[in-house]
N, C-alpha and C positions, 0 to 999 in steps of 0.2 A: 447125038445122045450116047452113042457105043464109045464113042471114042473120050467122052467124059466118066462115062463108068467104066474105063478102062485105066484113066491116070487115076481115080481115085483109089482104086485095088492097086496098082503101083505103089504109092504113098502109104499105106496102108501094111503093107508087104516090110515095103524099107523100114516103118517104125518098129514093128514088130522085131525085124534081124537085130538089128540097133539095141532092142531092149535085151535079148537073150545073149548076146556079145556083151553090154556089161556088168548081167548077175555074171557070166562066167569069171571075168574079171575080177569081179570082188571077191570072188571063194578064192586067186589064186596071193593076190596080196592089198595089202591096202596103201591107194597110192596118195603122194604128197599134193593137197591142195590149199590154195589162201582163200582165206575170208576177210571180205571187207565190211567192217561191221558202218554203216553209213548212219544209224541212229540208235543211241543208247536206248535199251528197256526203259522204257519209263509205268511201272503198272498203274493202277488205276485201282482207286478205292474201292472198287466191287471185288478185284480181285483177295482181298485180303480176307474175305467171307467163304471164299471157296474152299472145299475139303478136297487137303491134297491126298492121295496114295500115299500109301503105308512103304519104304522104299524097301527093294530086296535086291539081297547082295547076289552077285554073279555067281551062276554054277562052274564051277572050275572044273570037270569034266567035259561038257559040252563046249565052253568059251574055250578061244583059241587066244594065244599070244598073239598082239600087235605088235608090227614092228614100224619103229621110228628113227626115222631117218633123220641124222642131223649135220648141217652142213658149217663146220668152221671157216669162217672169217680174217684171214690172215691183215691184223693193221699193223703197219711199218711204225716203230717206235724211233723218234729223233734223241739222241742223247748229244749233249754239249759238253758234258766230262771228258779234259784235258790231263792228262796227268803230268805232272811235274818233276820228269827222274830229272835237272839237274839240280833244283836246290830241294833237299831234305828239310821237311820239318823242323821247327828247334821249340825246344820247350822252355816256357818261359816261365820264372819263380814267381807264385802267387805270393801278393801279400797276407798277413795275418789277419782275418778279421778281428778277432778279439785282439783287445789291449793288452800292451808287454806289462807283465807282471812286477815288474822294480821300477825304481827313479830312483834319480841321482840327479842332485840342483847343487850348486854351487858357484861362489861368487865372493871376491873381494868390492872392497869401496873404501871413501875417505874416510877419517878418523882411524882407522884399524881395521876397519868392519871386519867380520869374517862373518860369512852366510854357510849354513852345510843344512841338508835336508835330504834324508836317504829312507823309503819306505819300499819297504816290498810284501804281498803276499802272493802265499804260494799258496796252490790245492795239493793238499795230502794224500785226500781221495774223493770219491766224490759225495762223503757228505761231510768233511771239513775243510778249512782253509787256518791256514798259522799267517799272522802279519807282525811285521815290526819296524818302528818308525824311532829314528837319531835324526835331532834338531834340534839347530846351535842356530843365533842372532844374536843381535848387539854391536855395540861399536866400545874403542877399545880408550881414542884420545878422551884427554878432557876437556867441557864446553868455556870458554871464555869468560874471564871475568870471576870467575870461581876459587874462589879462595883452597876447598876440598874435593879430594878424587872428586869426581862424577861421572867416570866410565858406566857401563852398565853391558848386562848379559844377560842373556837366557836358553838354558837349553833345557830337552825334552828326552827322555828316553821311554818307551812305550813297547811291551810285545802283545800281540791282540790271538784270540784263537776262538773260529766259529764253527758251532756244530747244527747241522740244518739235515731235518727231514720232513716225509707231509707231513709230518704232526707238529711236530716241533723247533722252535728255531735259537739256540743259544748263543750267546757271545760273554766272553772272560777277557778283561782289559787290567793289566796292570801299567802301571805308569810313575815314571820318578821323574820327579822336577825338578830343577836347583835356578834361582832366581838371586842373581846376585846386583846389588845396587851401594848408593852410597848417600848420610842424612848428609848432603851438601847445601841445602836451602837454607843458608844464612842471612841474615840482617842485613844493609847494606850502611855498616857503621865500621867505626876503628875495632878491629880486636886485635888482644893480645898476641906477641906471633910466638911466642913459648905455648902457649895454649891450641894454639893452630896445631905445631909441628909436634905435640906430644896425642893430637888425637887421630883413631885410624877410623874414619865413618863407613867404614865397609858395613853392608851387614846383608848375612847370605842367608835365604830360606830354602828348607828341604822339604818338601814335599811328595809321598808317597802315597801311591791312589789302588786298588784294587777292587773291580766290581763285575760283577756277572748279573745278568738279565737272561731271563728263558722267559719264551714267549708259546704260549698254545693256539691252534688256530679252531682247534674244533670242541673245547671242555669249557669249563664253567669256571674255571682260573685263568685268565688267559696271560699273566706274565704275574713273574717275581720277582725282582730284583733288589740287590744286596752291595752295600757299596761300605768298604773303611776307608778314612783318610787319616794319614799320619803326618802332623808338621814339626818342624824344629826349626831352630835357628842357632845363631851363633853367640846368641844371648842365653842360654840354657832355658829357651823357650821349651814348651813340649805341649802337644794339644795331639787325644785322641777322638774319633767321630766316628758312629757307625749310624747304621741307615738300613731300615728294611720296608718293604714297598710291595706290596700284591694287586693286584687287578683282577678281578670278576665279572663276569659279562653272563645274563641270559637274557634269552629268547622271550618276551613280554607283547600279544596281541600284535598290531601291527610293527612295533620298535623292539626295543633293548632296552632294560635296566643295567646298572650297571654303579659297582659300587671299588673304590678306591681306598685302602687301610694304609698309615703308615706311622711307623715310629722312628723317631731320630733321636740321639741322644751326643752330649759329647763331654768331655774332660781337659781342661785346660790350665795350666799352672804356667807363670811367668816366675823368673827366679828372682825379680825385686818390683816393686808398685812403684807409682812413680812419686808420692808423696806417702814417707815414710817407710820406704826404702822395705818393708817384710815382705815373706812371701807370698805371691797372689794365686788363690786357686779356686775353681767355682767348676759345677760340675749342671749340669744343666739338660730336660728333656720335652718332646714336644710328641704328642700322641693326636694322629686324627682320622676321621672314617668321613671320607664323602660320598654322596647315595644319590644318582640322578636317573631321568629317564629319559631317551630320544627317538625323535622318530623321523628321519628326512626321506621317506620314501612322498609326501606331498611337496606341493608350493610352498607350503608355510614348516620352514623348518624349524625341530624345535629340540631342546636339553634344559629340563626341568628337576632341578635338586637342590639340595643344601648339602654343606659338610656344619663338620664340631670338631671340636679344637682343645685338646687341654695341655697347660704349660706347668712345667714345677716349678716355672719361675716369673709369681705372681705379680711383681712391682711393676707396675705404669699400667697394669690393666683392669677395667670396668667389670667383671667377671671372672669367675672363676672357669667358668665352661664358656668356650668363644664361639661363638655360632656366622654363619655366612651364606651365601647365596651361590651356587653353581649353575647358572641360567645362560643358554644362548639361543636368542631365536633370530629368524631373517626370514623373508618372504622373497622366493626366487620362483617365479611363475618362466615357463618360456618366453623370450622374447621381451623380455622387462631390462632397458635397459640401468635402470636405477634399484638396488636393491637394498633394501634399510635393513638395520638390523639389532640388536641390542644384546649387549653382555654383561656378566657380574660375576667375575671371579676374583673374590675372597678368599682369604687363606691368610696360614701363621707361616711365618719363614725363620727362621734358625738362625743369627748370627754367630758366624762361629771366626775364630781368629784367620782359619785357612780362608774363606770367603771372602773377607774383608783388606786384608793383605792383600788380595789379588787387586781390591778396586784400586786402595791406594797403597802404594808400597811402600811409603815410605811414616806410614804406623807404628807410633812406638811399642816395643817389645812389653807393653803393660798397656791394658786399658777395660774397661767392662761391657762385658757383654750380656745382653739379653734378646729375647724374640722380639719378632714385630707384627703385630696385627693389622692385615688390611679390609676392613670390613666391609667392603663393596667393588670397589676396581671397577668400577661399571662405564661402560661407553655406550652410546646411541648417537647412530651414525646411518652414514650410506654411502654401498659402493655401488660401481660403476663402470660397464668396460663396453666400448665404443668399437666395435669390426675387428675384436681382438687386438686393437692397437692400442689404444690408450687405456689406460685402467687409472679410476683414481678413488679414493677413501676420504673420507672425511667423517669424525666421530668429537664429538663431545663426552670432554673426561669428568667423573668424580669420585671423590672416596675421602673417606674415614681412616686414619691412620694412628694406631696406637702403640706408642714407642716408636715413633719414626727416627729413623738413625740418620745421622750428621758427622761429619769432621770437623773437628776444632783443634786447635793449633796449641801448644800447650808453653807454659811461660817457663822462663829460663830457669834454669837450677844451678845456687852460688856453688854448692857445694858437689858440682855433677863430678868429681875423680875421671874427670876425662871423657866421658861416657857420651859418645855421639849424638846421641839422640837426645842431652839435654841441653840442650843450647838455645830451644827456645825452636828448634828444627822440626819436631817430629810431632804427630798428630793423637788424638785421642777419641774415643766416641762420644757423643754426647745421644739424649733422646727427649723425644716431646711428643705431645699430641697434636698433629695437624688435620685441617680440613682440604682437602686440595680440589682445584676448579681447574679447568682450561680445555684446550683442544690440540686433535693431532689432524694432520693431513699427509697423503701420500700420495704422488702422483709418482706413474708408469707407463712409458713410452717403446715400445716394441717397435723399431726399425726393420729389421729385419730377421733372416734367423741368427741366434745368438748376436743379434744387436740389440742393445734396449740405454735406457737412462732411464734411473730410480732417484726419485728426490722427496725426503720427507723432510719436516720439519712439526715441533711438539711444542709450545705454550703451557705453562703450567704456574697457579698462582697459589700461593701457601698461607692459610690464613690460621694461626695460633694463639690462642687465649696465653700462653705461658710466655715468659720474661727472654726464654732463650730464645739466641739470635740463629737465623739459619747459615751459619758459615759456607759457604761453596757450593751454593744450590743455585744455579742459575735457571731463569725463566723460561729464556729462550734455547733451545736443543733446535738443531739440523743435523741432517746428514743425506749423503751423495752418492751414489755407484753408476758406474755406465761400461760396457764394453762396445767393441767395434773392430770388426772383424775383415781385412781383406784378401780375398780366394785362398783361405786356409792356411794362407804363407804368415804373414803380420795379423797380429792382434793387440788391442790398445786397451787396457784396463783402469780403470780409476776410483777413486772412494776418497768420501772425507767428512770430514764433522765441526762444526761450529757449536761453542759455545758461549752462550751471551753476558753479559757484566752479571758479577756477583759480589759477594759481599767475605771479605775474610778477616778474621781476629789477627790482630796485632797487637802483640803483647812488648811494650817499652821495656827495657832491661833497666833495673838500676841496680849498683851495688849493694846498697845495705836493702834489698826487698826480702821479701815473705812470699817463697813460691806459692803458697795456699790462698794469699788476699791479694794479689798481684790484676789490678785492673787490665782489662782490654779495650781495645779502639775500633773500630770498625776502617777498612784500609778496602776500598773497589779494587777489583780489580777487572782489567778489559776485555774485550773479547777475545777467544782464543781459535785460532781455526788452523787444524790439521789435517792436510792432505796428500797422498800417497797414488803414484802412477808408475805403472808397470808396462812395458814394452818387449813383447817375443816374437821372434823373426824363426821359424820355420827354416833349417838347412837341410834336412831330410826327414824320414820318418824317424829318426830316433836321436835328431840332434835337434834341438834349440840352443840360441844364443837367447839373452835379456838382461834388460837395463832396468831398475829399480830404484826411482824418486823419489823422496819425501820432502817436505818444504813445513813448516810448521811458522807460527807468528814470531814475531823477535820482543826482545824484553825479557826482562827480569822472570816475569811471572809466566806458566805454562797452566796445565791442569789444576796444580795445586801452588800456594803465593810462594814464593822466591825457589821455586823447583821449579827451571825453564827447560825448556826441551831444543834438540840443536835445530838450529834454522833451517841447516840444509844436510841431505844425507844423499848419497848417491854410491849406487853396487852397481855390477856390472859383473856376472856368469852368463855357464853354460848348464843344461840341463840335456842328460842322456838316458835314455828308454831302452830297457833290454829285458830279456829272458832271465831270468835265473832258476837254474836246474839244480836239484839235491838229489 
């Protein structure tokens, strides 16, 4: 018993010393120890009801600084960095990303060809740019079988100047043309060869163009544009035309209204008519305001308007104020891969001698002009595009046409003094009223990037109550384009157009006739098909070499009856990309 209550006062003793040895301890410092925390806090929904203490900040008088001790860690960092003193760095010339500012194409070929094509623009600063484009074509021999020159040429000369900022974006284009040909579409009968060699069928037109457009992106005008054309020829032709053009756009509930004004007007004096020989001059204007509304913020997109139309030059039409339809709707839901759609644009269009010349060029230096009313233009159709690859159109055409314009071929004149164009060679306008029916289709093939093949083709059937014949309006229209592209080096380009059998006057020569009562014939001709391929080979970034194809039908007849075009044409340049600094 003593010797049990003797080790319990032992144990008793040593706890005690034990505790008074570590308050001493803790007053001299406070030493480093780990915690292992073995199980996160988790509280308990009762705790959340408990009132905690109000918390109070340490007396800083009484409290003593703690001192903590902290122990760095030294880790050994591996580095693989090699340095390379015996070859130096070499810096290497980036390329441009933006495109060189100039070209330069050029190329001979058979007949004489000569090809020149040089445009450059440059930035000024950085809210204009100045451009200008020289370009020459044509070939030089003459085609076969042809009794008169038939070389032919054309060149362009053009300076362009754009002024752009957020508000506003302008461009100023002037431009002179000189278009030189020859009436070589003769008869294929005996002519006189004193008569031949005393005539020179040149005939050169001058064409000068100057227009500006300013566009707004945030007002209620949102573009103006102003355009003169000046033409001449070597006939003491002379034709003036101006042209003014506004756009206005507002904000309308969920779309846009949006209204269209424009006036055209022009002046044209030929210095002889072609029966009865006086001077020809007629002066003529065309006034119209189209007002529509659109809204393709849904599925069902839509442009709902009309225009009006008034002409000072009344003859061949049903009213005096022309009225039309501006309508375009389509239904594009996501994921639709068929989208229908319907259109009807209507409008008066202006014939004017510069317009017409251009289609056919070889128009006699007299003939009459007036507007043309299209009172529907209307298509209902539907496109279609398949994984982005294929896309194809197909629409149903019709319209109303008043004053529809033609070529006809005009009868020989006894008494032409030499005069090229009267030989029974050169063409005239004629006008009617047609109904027109048919269909277009366009299919579209995406290969790959900048690969594709486009192939359309148009049907179109002319039905007229009046006596005149449609001289060179063929039914059937095609046409063709495709590129094909290999690793940037070679690229292969193509295009072309088929036109179907049509119908042209043939006017019989005889000596003692009457060019005023002088009967026609009606004379087919075949189908004509023109096609052009292009081949560029890639030598560096600023050299290409290419080769330039044409192949047309053979025969008398081309575009227009005994005006062929040459069979085969082939050029052959190079084209160069550079800087040009001022």
């Amino acid at each position: 018993m003593r010797i049990r209550i003797t080790i319990i006062g032992f144990l008793i003793y040593c706890l005690g010393a034990f505790s008074i040895q570590g308050q001493e301890t803790e007053e001299e410092a406070l030493g480093t120890q780990e915690v292992l925390v073995v199980k996160s806090y988790t509280p308990s929904l009762s705790d959340a009801f408990k009132i905690n203490s109000s918390p109070r900040s340490p007396d800083s008088l009484s409290s003593k600084d703690k001192v903590l001790d902290f122990k760095i860690k030294s880790i050994p960092v591996v580095s693989t960095f090699v340095p390379n003193k015996a070859t130096p760095l070499k810096l290497q010339r980036r390329t441009s990303s933006t495109p060189y500012n100039s070209l330069f194409n050029g190329g001979f070929g058979v007949k004489s060809q000569l090809f020149l094509d040089v445009s450059s623009v440059i930035e000024l600063d950085r809210t204009q740019r100045f451009g200008i484009k020289i370009y020459r074509d044509g070939f030089g021999g003459n085609l076969p079988n042809r009794l008169l020159t038939s070389n032919q040429q054309f060149s362009r000369f053009g300076i362009h100047h754009n002024l752009r900022s957020n508000d506003y974006n302008a461009n100023t284009l002037l431009q002179f043309v000189t278009t030189k040909n020859n009436y070589f579409g003769l008869y294929d009968r005996e002519w006189d060869n004193l008569l031949i060699r005393a005539i020179d069928p040149e005939v050169k037109r001058n064409k000068f163009k100057v227009r500006t457009h300013w566009n707004w992106y945030d007002f209620v005008v949102r573009g103006i544009e102003f355009q003169a054309n000046l033409t001449s020829d070597n006939f003491n032709t002379s034709e003036q035309q101006l042209a003014l053009k506004a756009d206005f756009e507002l904000e309308l509930g969920d779309g846009k209204i949006s209204a269209i004004t424009a006036v055209k007007g022009l002046n044209t004096v030929f210095q002889e008519a072609y029966f009865g020989r006086g001077t020809q001059e007629g002066s003529m204007g065309v006034g119209s305001i189209d007002l529509h509304w659109q809204n393709t913020a849904n599925d069902f997109k839509m442009k709902l308007g009309a225009g009006i139309a008034y002409s000072s030059e009344q003859e061949g039409f049903s009213s005096e104020i022309l009225y039309y339809p501006k309508i375009d709707l389509s239904y594009q839901k996501k994921g639709l891969v068929m989208v229908p759609y319907f259109t009807a644009q209507g409008g008066v269009k202006l014939n004017s001698f510069h317009s017409l010349s251009s289609v056919n060029p070889y128009l006699a230096p007299t003939t009459t002009l007036k507007p043309t009313f299209s009172k529907y233009n209307a298509t209902l159709g539907v496109r279609s595009s398949l994984s982005s690859i294929l896309n194809f159109n197909f629409g149903l055409i019709f319209d109303q046409i008043e004053n529809f314009m033609l070529f006809e071929r005009l009868p020989f004149d006894i008494a032409n003094n030499n005069d090229a164009y009267r030989l029974s060679n050169a063409f005239e306008n004629k006008y009617t009223h047609v109904d027109l029916y048919g269909f277009k289709a366009d299919i579209k093939i995406d290969l790959a990037k900048n690969n594709f093949v486009r192939f359309g083709t148009q049907y179109r059937y002319f039905d007229t109550s009046s006596n005149q014949s449609l001289w060179n309006l063929p039914s059937l229209e095609m046409n063709w384009e495709g590129q094909f592209k290999w690793k940037d080096y070679l690229t292969f380009t193509f295009q072309g157009s088929l036109l179907g059998d049509r119908i042209a006057a043939y006017r019989p020569i005889f000596l003692t006739q009457a060019s005023e009562n002088v009967t026609y014939q009606d004379e087919s001709l075949p189908m004509f098909i023109s096609s052009t391929s292009h081949i560029t080979y890639k030598l560096s970034n600023q050299f290409d070499v290419f080769v330039k194809l044409k192949l047309n039908s053979e025969g008398v007849h081309g575009r227009w009856a005994y005006y062929n075009e040459p069979s085969f044409l082939l050029l052959a340049g190079v084209t160069y990309k550079f800087d040009f600094q001022y």
